[in-house]
C-alpha positions, 0 to 999 in steps of 0.5 A: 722663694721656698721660705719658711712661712709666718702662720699668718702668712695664707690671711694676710692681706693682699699685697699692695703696689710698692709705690702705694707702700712706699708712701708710708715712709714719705717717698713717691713714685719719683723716689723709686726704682721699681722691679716690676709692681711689689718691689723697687729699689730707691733711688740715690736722688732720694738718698742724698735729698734727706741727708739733713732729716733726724735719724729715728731710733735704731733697734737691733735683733738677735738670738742666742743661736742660729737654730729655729728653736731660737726663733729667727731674728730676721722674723722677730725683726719683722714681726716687731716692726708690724707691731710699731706699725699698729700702734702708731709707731712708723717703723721700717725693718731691715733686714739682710737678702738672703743668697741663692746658696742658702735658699738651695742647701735649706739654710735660709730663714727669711720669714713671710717676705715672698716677693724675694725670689731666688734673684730679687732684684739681681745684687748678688749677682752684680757682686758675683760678676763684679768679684769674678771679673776682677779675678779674670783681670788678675790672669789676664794680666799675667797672660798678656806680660804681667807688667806688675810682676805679679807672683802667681804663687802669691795671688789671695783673689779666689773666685766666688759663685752663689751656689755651695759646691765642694768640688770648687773648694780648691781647684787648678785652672787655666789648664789646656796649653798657652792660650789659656793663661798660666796654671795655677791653684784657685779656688771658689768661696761663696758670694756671701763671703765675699769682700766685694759684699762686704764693701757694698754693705760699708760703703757710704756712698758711690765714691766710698764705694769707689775708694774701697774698691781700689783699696782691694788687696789681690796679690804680691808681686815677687819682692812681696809688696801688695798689688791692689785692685786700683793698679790694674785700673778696675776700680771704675769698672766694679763700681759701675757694675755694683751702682744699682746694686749699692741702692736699698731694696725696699718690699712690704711685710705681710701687713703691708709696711716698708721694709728694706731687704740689702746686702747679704754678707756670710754670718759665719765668714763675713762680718754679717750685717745688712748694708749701712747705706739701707740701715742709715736711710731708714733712720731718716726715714722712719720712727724707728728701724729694726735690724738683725745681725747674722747668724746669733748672739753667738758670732755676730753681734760683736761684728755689728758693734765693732764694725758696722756702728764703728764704720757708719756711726750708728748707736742702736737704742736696745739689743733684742735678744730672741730665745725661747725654752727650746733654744735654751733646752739645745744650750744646756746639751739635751738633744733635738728630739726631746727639747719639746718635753718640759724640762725646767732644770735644762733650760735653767743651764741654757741660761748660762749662756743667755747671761753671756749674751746679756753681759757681753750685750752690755759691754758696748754700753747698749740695754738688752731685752729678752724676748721669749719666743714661745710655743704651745709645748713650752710651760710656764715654768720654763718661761719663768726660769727664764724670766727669773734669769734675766731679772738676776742680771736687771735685763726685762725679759717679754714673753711673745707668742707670734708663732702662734697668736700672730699680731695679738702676740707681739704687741705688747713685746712693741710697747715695752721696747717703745719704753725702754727706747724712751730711756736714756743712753750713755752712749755706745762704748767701743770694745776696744780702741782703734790703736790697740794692736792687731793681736791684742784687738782678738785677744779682747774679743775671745777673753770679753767676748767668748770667755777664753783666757787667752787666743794662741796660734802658730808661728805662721799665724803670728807672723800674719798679725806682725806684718799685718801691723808693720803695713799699717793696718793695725788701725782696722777692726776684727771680723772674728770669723766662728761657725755658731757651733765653735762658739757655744763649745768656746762658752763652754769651755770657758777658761779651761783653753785659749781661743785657737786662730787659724788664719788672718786675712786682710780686707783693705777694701772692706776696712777690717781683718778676718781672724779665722777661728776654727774650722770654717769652710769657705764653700761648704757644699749641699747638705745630705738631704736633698736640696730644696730645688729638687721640689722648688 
């Protein structure tokens, strides 16, 4: 796979059997599912066999942006847990699976794990079969009678593939005459967005699995009431098709840890997070567990705690936000060609947003560290600009240089967070309540979360929240779905306009509601420059 390496990556040492990794975490062979001899999936006999141990500590990872001079938190989250390791900790990361999709368009940033090729262990391409056979029973239906009264114009059940393709943004299928079913508009999103992953990554279990798949919306028939996925029977089908896929993938770092790679929800368009089921097992498997969460601090930190801590329980000791000079130099609006030249007054503006991301951290109840990644044309000045920032606000701030000083540079990073994990916790706070209407729960997110003083939308959209309520899910949470971009424009903006929402779509499978901000395209297409896999 064509990942960006970690600098150690060509003297790390040599990969071992999983089987022999696997024992570092207490599991054996019998434990295992393997995918030939450095990877395998554990098994839900091992599952279900530590539902009684302890959980050990839960460390999140983030950045104040989805940029390389952010530095990568699925990185830093590898790195971090190496260091555990060395000292005499046992820690796992885990850590989402990169899509096809990003690997082909050059958006993908998994670090140092090379043993996760374009198909790893074929989950991806169970969710893509499982989705788009549940869209094939859809029109199947309609051609053979359509017994539910589906109403075609009213179908919200696209397609999806794990490849960016523009040209199948909005197309018309079955056309060609009558034995091709009914033509009507469709269209394909990608793998990553789709509420089959997102379900996968929440389910607890295979009967929660079960259950939320039943619960999929995926049309109204013509008097407008929801059809679900259980009405057409398929429920067992896509459960059998995700039961191998809904087991946690485990690989080795380059020191030869553990580390549990499962589920890639979309950090722009889903809720962004690894799986529940990899996250919770872990817990019981290790000292401590180091994750990441989407694309940044930016879009989906705020979907870790309002969705993923809410469905599975999970209260993380610290969040580790990961910036450097660089990435602040990018905030503050000076241009890519020039973050290398010193510049101590920009990244001092960067900061404003690095304070954000402390503040809105410490919202959920939940201690924040920084992290600054640094690199040889970094000064120490800007490093103490950005240590003087953070000491405003009470927040540490740990300079880590493993980029360029590899193991040496990260362990003291490790020890600290050890210390600060050791501290009590008053316990994680929710942004805001289960019964707080649907539009007052975004509203929330934009004025606490991204500094707008209000959220508008148009008469239509506002009707998409009243009936949303008036069915019964104002329960659910919000997945504020905002490209990294829209977000820091939002932050600075600050109050000078409301929070946009363009759309509000419904996972009841999934259990939450996408609130659309922005533009954000639901298969945005390769990029210019030639696609990695025409030098693969």
């Amino acid at each position: 796979m064509p990942v960006r390496s970690h600098p150690e990556t060509s003297n790390q040492p040599k990969r071992l059997p999983i089987v022999e990794v696997a024992t570092k975490i207490g599991v054996s062979p019998r434990g295992l599912l393997n995918f030939g001899p450095h990877k395998a999936k554990v098994t839900a006999d091992l599952i279900n066999a530590l539902e009684n141990k302890p959980d050990g500590t839960l460390l999140l990872v983030t950045s104040v942006g989805p940029t390389l001079a952010s530095g990568s938190g699925a990185a830093a989250a590898i790195a971090i847990s190496d260091a555990l390791n060395r000292i005499g900790a046992r820690s796992m990361s885990c850590l989402r699976e990169a899509s096809l999709a990003e690997c082909l368009a050059e958006a993908c940033d998994r670090p140092a794990l090379s043993v996760i090729d374009w198909h790893f262990t074929g989950d991806l391409h169970a969710v893509t079969a499982a989705h788009n056979y549940l869209a094939a029973l859809i029109d199947n239906h309609i051609h053979w009678g359509n017994e539910l009264d589906i109403d075609a114009r009213r179908i919200v059940w696209r397609r999806v593939l794990d490849l960016d393709d523009r040209a199948l943004r909005s197309i018309v299928n079955s056309l060609g005459g009558v034995e091709n079913g009914f033509p009507r508009e469709d269209g394909f999103g990608l793998t990553a967005s789709s509420e089959v992953m997102a379900i996968l990554c929440l389910s607890l279990d295979h009967k929660d699995l079960l259950r939320r798949l039943g619960n999929i919306v995926v049309a109204y028939n013509s008097a407008e009431a929801p059809l679900y996925a259980r009405d057409l029977r398929a429920q067992e089908t896509l459960a059998a098709l995700l039961a191998e896929a809904l087991l946690p993938n485990l690989v080795q770092t380059p020191e030869n840890n553990p580390a549990f790679i499962h589920g890639g929800p979309c950090g722009t368009s889903g809720h962004g997070c690894t799986s529940l089921i990899a996250t919770k097992t872990a817990l019981k498997l290790a000292d401590y567990v180091i994750t990441d969460a989407g694309c940044g601090a930016d879009v989906d930190v705020v979907k870790f705690f309002d969705i993923k801590c809410r469905t599975g329980g999970l209260t993380p000791a610290a969040v580790v936000i990961i910036t450097s000079p660089r990435a602040l130099k990018l905030q503050s609006g000076i241009g890519e060609e020039d973050v290398t030249a010193e510049n101590v007054s920009a990244v001092a503006n960067g900061c404003a947003a690095l304070k954000q991301h402390i503040a809105n951290i410490r919202k959920f109840g939940v201690g924040a560290i920084v992290a600054i990644a640094t690199s040889p044309t970094d000064t120490q000045e800007e490093v103490d600009a950005i240590t003087a920032a953070a000491s405003i606000d009470c927040t540490p701030a740990i300079s880590f240089t493993h980029w360029e000083q590899g193991r040496a540079g990260v362990d003291a990073l490790a020890r600290h967070l050890m210390d600060c994990c050791d501290a009590s916790s008053d316990g994680l706070r929710r942004l805001y309540s289960d019964g707080l209407p649907l539009w007052y729960k975004a509203r929330t997110i934009a004025t606490e979360f991204y500094g707008a003083t209000d959220i508008s939308a148009d008469e239509a959209v506002v009707a998409q929240f009243k009936a949303l309520q008036a069915a019964g899910y104002g329960h659910l949470p919000i997945s504020m779905v905002m490209t990294p971009g829209a977000a820091a424009k939002q932050r600075r903006l600050r109050a000078a306009e409301p929070l946009v929402v363009r759309e509000v779509v419904l996972a009841a499978g999934a259990e939450f509601i996408t609130v659309v901000c922005g533009e954000n395209a639901c298969n945005p297409g390769l990029p210019k420059p030639q696609p990695k896999a025409a030098s693969a």
